[in-house]
C-alpha positions as CSV (number, residue, x, y, z in Angstrom):
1,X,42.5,60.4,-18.4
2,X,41.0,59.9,-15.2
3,X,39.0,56.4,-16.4
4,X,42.2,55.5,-18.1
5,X,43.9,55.9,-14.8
6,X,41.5,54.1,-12.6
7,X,41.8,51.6,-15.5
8,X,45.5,51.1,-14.9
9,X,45.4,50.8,-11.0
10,X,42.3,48.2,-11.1
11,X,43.9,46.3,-14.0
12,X,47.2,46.5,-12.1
13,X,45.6,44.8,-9.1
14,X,43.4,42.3,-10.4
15,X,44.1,41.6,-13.9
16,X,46.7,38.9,-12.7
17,X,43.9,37.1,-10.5
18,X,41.9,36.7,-13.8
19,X,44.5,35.6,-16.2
20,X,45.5,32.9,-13.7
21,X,43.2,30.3,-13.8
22,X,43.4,30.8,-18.0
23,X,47.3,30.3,-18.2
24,X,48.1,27.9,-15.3
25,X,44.4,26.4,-14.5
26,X,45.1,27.4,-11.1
27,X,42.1,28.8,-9.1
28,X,41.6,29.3,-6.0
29,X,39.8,27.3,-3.4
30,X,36.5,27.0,-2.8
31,X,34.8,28.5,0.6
32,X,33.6,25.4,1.7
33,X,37.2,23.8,1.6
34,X,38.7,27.1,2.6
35,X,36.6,26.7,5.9
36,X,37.6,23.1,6.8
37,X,41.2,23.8,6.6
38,X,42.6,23.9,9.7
39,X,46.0,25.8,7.9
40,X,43.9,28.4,6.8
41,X,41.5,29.0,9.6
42,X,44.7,29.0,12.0
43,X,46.5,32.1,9.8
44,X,43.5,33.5,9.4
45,X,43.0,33.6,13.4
46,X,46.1,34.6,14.1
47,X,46.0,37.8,11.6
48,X,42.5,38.8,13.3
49,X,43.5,38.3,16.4
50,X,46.9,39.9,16.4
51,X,45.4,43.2,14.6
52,X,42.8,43.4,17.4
53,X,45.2,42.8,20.1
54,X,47.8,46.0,18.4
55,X,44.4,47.8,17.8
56,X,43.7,47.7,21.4
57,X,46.7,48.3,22.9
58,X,47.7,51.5,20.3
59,X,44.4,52.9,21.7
60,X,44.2,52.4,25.2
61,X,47.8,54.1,25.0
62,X,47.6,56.7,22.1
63,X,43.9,58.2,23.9
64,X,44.9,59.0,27.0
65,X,48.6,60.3,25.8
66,X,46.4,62.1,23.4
67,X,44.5,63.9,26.2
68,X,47.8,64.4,28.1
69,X,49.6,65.9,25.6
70,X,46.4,68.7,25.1
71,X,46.4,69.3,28.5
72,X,50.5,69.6,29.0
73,X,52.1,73.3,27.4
74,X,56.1,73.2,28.1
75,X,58.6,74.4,25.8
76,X,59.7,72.4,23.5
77,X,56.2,70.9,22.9
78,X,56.1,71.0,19.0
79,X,59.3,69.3,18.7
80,X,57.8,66.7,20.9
81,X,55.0,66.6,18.7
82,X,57.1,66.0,15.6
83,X,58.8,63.2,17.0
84,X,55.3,61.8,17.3
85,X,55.3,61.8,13.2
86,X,59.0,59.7,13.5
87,X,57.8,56.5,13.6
88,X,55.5,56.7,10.2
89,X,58.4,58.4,8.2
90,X,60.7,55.3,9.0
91,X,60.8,52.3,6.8
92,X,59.2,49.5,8.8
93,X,62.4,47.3,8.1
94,X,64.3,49.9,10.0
95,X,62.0,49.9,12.7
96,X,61.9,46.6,13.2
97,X,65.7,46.7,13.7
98,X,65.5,49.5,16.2
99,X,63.1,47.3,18.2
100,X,65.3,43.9,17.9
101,X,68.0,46.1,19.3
102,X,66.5,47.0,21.9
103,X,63.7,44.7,23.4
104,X,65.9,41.4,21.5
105,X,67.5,38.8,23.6
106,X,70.8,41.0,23.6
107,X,69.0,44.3,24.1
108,X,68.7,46.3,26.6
109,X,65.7,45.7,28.5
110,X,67.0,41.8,27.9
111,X,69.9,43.3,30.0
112,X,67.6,44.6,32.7
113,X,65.5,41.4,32.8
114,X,69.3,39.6,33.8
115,X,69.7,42.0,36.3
116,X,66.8,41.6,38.4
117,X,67.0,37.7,38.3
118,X,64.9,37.2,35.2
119,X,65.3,35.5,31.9
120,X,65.9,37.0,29.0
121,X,62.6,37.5,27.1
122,X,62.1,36.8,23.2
123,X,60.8,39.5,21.0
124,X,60.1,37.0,18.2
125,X,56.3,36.1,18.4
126,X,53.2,37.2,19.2
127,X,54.8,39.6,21.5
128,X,57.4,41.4,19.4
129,X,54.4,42.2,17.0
130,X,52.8,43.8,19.1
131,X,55.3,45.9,20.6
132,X,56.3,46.8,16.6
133,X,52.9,47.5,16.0
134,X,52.5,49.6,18.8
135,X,55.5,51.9,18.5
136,X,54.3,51.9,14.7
137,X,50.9,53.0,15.3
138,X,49.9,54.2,19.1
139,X,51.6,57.9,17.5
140,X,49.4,57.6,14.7
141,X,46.0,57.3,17.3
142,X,47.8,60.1,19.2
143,X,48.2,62.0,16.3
144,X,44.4,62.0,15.1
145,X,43.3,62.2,18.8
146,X,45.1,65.3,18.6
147,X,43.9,66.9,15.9
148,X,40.5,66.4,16.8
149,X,40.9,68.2,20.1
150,X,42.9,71.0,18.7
151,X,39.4,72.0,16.9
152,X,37.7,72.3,19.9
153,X,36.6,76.2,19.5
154,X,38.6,78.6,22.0
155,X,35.2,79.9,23.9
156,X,34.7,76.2,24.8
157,X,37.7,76.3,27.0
158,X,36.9,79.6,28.4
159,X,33.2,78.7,29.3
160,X,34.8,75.6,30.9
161,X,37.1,78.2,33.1
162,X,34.7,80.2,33.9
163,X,32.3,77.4,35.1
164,X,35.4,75.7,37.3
165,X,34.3,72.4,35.5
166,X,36.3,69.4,37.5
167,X,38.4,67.2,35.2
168,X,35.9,65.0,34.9
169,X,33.6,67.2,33.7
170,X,35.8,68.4,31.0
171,X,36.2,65.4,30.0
172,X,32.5,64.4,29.8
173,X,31.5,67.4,28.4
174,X,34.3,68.1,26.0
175,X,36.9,66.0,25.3
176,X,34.7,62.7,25.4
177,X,32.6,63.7,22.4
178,X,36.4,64.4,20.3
179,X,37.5,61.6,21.2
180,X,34.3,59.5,20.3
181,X,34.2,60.9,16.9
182,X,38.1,60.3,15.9
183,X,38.4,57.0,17.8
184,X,36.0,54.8,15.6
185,X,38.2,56.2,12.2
186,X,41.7,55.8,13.9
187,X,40.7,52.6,15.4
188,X,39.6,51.0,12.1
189,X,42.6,52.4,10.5
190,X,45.4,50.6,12.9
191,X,43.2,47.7,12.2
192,X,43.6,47.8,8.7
193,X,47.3,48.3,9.2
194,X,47.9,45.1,11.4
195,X,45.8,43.4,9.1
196,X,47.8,44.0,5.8
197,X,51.3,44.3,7.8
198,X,53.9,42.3,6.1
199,X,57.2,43.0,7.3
200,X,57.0,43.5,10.8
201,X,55.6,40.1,11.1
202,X,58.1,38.4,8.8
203,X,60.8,39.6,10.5
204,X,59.2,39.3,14.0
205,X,57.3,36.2,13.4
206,X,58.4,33.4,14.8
207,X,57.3,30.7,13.7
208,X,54.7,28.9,11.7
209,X,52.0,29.7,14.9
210,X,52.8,33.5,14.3
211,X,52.2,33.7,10.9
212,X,49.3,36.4,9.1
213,X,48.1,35.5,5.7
214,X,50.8,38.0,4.3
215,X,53.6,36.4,4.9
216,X,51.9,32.9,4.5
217,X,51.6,34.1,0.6
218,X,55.3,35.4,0.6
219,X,56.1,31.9,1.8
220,X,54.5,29.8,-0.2
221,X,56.1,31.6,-3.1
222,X,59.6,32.0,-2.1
223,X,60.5,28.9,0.1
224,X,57.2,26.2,-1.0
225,X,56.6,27.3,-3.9
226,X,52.9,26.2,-4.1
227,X,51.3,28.4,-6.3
228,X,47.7,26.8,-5.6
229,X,48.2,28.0,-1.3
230,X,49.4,31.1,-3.1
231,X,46.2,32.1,-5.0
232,X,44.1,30.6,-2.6
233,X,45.5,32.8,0.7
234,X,45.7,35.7,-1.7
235,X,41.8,35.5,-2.1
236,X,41.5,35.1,1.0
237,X,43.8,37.9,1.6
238,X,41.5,40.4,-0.7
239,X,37.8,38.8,0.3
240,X,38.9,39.3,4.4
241,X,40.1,43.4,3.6
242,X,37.1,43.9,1.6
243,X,34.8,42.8,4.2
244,X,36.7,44.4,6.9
245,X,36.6,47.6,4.7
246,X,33.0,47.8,4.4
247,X,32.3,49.2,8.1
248,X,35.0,51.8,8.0
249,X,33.1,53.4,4.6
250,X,30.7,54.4,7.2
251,X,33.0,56.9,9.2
252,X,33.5,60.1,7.1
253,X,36.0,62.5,8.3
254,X,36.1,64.5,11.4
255,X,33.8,67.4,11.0
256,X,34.4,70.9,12.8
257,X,33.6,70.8,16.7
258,X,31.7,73.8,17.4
259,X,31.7,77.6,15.8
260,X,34.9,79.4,17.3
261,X,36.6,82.3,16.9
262,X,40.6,81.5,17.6
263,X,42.2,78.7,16.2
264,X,44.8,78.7,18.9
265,X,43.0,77.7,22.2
266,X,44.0,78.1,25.4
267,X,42.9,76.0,28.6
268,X,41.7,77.5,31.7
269,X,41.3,74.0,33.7
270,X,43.7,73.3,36.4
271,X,44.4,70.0,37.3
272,X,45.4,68.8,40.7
273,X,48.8,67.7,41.3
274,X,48.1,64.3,41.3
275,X,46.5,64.5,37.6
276,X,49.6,66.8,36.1
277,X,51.9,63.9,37.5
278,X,49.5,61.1,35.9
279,X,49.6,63.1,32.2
280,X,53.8,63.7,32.4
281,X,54.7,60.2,33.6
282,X,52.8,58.9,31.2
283,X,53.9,61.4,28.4
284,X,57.5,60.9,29.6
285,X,57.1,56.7,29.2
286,X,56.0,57.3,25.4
287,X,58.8,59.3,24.7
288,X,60.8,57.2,26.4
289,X,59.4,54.3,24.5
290,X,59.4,56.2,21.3
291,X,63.1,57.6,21.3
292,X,64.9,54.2,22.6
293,X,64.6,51.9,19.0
294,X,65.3,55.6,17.4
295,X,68.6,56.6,19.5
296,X,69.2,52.6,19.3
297,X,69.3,52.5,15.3
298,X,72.0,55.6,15.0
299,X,73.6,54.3,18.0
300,X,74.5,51.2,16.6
301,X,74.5,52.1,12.8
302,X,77.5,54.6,13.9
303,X,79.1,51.8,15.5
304,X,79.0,50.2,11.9
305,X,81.8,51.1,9.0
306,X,79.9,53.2,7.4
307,X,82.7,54.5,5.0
308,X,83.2,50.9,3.7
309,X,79.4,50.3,3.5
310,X,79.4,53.4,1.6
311,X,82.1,52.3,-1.0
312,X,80.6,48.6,-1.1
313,X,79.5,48.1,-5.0
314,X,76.6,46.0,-3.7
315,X,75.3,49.1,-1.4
316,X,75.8,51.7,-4.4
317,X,74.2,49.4,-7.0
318,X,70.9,48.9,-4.4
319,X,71.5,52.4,-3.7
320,X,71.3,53.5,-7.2
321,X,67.9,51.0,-8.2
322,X,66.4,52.0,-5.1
323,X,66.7,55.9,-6.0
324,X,65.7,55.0,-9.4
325,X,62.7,52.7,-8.4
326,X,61.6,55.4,-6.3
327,X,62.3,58.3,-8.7
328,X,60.2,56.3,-11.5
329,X,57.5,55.3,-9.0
330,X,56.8,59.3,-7.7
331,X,56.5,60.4,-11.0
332,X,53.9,57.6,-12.3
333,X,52.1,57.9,-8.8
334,X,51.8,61.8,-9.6
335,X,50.6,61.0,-12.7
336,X,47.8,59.1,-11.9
337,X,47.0,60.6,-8.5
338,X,46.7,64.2,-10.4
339,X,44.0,62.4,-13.3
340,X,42.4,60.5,-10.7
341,X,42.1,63.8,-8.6
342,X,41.1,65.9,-11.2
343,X,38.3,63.5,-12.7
344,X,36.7,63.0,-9.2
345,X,36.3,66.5,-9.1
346,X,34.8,67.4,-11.9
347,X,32.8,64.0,-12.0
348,X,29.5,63.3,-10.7
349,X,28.9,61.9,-7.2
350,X,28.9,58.3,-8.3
351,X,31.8,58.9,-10.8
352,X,33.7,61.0,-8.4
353,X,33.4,58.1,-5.4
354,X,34.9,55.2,-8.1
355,X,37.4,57.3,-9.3
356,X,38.7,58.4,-5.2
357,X,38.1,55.0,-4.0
358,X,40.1,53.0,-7.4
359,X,42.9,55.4,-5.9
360,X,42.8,53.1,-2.2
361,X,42.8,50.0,-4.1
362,X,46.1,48.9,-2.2
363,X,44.5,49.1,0.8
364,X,42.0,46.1,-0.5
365,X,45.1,44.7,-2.5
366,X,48.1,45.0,-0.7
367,X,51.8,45.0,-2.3
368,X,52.6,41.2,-1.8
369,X,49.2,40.1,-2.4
370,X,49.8,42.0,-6.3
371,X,53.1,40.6,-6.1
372,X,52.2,37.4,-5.4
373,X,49.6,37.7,-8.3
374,X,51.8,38.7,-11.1
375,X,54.7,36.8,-10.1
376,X,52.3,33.8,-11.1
377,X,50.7,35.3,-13.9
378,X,54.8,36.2,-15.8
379,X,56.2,32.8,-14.3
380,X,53.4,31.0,-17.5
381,X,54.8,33.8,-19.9
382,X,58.3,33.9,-19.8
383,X,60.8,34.9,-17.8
384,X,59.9,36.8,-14.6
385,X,63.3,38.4,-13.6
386,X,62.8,40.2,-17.1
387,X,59.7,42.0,-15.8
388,X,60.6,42.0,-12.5
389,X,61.4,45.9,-12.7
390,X,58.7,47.1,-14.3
391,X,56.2,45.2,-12.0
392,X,58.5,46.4,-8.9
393,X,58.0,50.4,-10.0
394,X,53.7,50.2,-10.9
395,X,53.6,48.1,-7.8
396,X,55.4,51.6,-5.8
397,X,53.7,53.9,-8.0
398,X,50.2,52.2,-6.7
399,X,51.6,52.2,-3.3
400,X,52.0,55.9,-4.0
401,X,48.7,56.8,-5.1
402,X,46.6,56.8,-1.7
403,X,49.1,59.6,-0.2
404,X,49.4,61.7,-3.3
405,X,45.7,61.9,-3.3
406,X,45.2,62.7,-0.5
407,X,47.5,65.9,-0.8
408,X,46.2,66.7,-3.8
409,X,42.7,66.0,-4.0
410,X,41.8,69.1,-1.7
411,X,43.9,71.4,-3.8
412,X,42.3,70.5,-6.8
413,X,39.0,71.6,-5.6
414,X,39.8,74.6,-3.9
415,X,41.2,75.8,-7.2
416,X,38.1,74.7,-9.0
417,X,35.9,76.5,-6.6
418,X,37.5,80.0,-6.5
419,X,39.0,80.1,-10.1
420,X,36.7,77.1,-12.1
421,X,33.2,79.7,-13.1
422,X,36.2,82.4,-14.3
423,X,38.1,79.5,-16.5
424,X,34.7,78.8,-18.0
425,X,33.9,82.1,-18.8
426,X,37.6,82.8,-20.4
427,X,36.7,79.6,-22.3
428,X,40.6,78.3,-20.5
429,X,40.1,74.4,-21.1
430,X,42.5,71.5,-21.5
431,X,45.8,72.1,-21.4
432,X,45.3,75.7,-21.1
433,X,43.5,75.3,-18.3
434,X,46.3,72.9,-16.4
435,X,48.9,75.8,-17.8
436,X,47.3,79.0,-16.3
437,X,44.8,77.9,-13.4
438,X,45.7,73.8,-11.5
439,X,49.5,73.9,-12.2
440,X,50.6,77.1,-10.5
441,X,48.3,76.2,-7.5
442,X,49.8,72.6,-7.7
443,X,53.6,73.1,-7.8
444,X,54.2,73.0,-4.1
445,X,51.8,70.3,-3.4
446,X,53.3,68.2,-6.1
447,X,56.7,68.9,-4.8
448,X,55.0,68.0,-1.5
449,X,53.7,64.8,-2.3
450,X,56.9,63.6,-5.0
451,X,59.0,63.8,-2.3
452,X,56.6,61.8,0.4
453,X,56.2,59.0,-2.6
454,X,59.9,58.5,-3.1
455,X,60.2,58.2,0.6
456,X,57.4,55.6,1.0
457,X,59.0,53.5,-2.3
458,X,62.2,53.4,-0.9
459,X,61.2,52.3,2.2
460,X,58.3,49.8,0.7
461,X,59.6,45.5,0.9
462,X,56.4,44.4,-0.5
463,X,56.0,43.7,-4.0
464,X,60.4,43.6,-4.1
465,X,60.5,40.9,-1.6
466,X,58.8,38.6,-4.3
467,X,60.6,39.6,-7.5
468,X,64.1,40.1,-5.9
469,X,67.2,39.0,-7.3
470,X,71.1,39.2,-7.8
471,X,69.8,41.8,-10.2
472,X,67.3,43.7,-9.0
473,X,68.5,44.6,-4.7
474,X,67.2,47.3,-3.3
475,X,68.0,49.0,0.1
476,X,65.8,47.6,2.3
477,X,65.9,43.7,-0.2
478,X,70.1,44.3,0.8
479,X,69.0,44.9,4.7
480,X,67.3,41.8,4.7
481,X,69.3,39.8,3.3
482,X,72.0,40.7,5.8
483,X,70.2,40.3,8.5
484,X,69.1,37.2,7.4
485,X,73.2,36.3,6.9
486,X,73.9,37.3,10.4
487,X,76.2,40.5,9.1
488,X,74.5,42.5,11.4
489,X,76.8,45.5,11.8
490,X,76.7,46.1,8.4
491,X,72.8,45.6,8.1
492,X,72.9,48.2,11.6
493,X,74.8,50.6,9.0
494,X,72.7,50.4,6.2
495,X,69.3,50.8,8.1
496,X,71.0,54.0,9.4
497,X,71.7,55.1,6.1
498,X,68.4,54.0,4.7
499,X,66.6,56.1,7.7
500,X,68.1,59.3,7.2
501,X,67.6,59.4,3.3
502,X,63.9,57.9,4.0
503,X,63.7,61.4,6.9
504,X,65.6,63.9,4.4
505,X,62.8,63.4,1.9
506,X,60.3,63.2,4.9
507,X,61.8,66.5,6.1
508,X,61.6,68.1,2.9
509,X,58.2,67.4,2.2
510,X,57.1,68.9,5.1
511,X,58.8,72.3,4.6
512,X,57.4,72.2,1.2
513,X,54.0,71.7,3.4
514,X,54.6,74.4,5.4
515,X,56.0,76.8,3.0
516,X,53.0,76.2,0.8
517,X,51.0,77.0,4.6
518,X,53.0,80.2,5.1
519,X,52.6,81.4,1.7
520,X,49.3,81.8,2.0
């Protein structure tokens, strides 16, 4: 089940890409021609160059609020720290309103810019990329940053008191070495995620000079349609990830800091005045920054009429597909997360890494780069509105697969190494073994990560942005097609609504997490 699986998700991704050239005799471009044009060399530029800009700027932020943030201890600190997780339990369409809102030519800091004698600036552009990619991602690098430093061992702290290290010297001594070993995997991760983002750029674009090879594909399908460009930037698409892939395969995960006894540690170091200022000014202006397209997207979604959105047919029909797409997409996602899962587990080393990494395929292949593949491929078979469903939930359920995994896949083997010899010896196999050893160990995990997939499909534009119609609209296909018709109260309402049923499953799956934590 686990190669059948695997077999599903790599078929899924690149089957398309090798039935093309046999229905349609369209193939993509060679390397040599790919390099002299100046189209693709210019959206290829401009994807590299605006990931590595976001990339930067996430960290220089997300390190140092990171180290702030350790050193800080106020009440009210873990709330803060949730809010931190805000920002990736949003759908990025919502988000992207928030920021519109708020840094857009009738925003408020546009507001402020009037005030003080200056013009009102344009979020559209490389510069309203950034600052979505930013608010998007500088709380993931905080987050990581974080977690890293949390493991530094209690008697580390204390040895630090009792030595009256300076700040600098705790930094040299312990905090630098953290943060050099969780900066090289976050950093590669944002990267990764500025590389593949889709929907922050087409709706903060700008303009054909703003452009990633994303949203060049989406174009070339849904307002060109030039299938050739299509293929060709989608090779280009999967050849660039790959490559920019093969580094990251070298960072493994964080290990342990040092032998400790505590979990909880506690810091003996005492700032000077001037430092404490430094770490809650700056702590303060990410919060700030943080909360402002947050407050901004329930200020003005209440402003909306949220009671006629409600009772609009078109927002219970997308309401209804979305729930379903999502409902249909968890469960497959499950499905072949818990095979996939199980088979690297009880695989070999080189069977085992296949199996994990055919999981993270969407990572090499995003959702509009599939979508742009099998929208192709059905256009030479028939009809593609009549598939356009089923393609919409495998393309979620793949989406899926990277998260569930990775909730799952260390649950797995902890049941396999304290119950798997005792299984054998009770000759519990199969279904049997599922029944009475993985599935009561699994229930809360799987609740755990169902509820995180439907919140992720719900949210996800990719593969529907392709293969949307007047019969298939989902939430966020309805948001952005009224923003796109200028209804933007209503679009304000519906992105509220959106948010807090993307957050309610959010919020659920973490209280499964931490009632499966407390349990124990």
């Amino acid at each position: 089940m686990g190669i059948a699986a695997a077999a599903l998700v790599v078929g899924f991704c690149f089957l398309p890409f090798a039935l093309l050239p046999l229905l349609a005799g369209i193939a993509p471009a060679s390397p040599l021609a790919l390099l002299s044009d100046p189209y693709i060399r210019g959206i290829v530029g401009f994807t590299l160059r605006q990931a590595l800009l976001s990339t930067l700027l996430s960290v220089a932020i997300g390190v140092p609020l990171a180290l702030a943030l350790d050193r800080l201890r106020f009440p009210g600190r873990a709330l803060l720290l949730r809010l931190f997780f805000l920002p990736q339990a949003l759908p990025v369409l919502v988000g992207a309103l928030g920021l519109v809102t708020v840094f857009g030519r009738n925003g408020i800091v546009a507001d402020a810019f009037v005030l003080v004698g200056l013009p009102r600036p344009s979020i559209y552009g490389l510069p309203g990329i950034l600052i979505a990619h930013v608010f998007f991602n500088m709380p993931l690098v905080a987050r990581l940053v974080l977690g890293g430093l949390s493991g530094v061992p209690a008697e580390s702290w204390k040895l630090a008191g009792q030595l009256s290290l300076s700040r600098w010297a705790t930094f040299r001594v312990i905090e630098l070495p953290v943060v050099a070993r969780t900066l090289g995997p976050a950093a590669g991760l944002v990267f990764m995620l500025c590389v593949t983002s889709f929907t922050l750029v087409l709706v903060l674009g700008g303009g054909p000079r703003a452009t990633t090879l994303e949203v060049a594909i989406y174009q070339a399908l849904r307002y060109d349609f030039d299938p050739a460009r299509a293929l060709t930037l989608s090779a280009v698409q999967i050849a660039l990830v790959a490559l920019l892939l093969l580094p990251s395969l070298k960072f493994g995960a964080a290990g342990d800091t040092g032998f400790g006894l505590a979990r909880a540690a506690r810091r003996f170091d005492r700032p000077s005045p001037i430092a404490r200022v430094c770490d809650v000014g700056l702590t303060t202006a990410a919060v700030a920054f943080l909360l402002a397209p947050l407050l901004a997207i329930v200020w003005s979604g209440l402003q909306a009429d949220l009671a006629r959105i409600l009772l609009d047919p078109a927002f219970q029909d997308a309401l209804i597909r979305s729930l379903t797409i999502a409902l249909l997409a968890a469960l497959l996602g499950l499905l072949l997360s818990v095979c996939l899962a199980m088979a690297a587990t009880g695989a070999g080393h080189g069977g085992g890494l296949f199996l994990a990494l055919s999981g993270s395929l969407v990572l090499v292949v995003p959702p509009i780069v599939v979508g742009a593949g099998w929208f192709l491929t059905l256009r030479e078979t028939g009809d593609v509105a009549r598939f356009a469903p089923a393609i919409v939930v495998l393309g979620n359920a793949i989406l899926v697969v990277p998260y569930a995994t990775r909730i799952l896949s260390p649950e797995i083997a902890s049941v396999g190494e304290r119950h798997g010899r005792l299984a054998e010896a009770l000759g519990l196999r199969g279904l049997a073994r599922l029944r009475h050893v993985e599935w009561p160990a699994l229930r809360r995990p799987l609740a755990l990560a169902g509820a995180f997939g439907m919140a992720v499909s719900l949210g996800d534009l990719g593969v529907v942005a392709l293969f949307g119609n007047s019969d298939l609209v989902t939430l966020p296909y309805l948001l952005l097609q009224r923003m796109g018709s200028y209804r933007s109260t209503d679009a304000e309402g519906i992105a509220l609504l959106l948010a807090l049923l993307c957050l309610g499953l959010i919020l659920l799956a973490e209280r499964g997490l931490g009632g499966r934590r407390s349990s124990r």
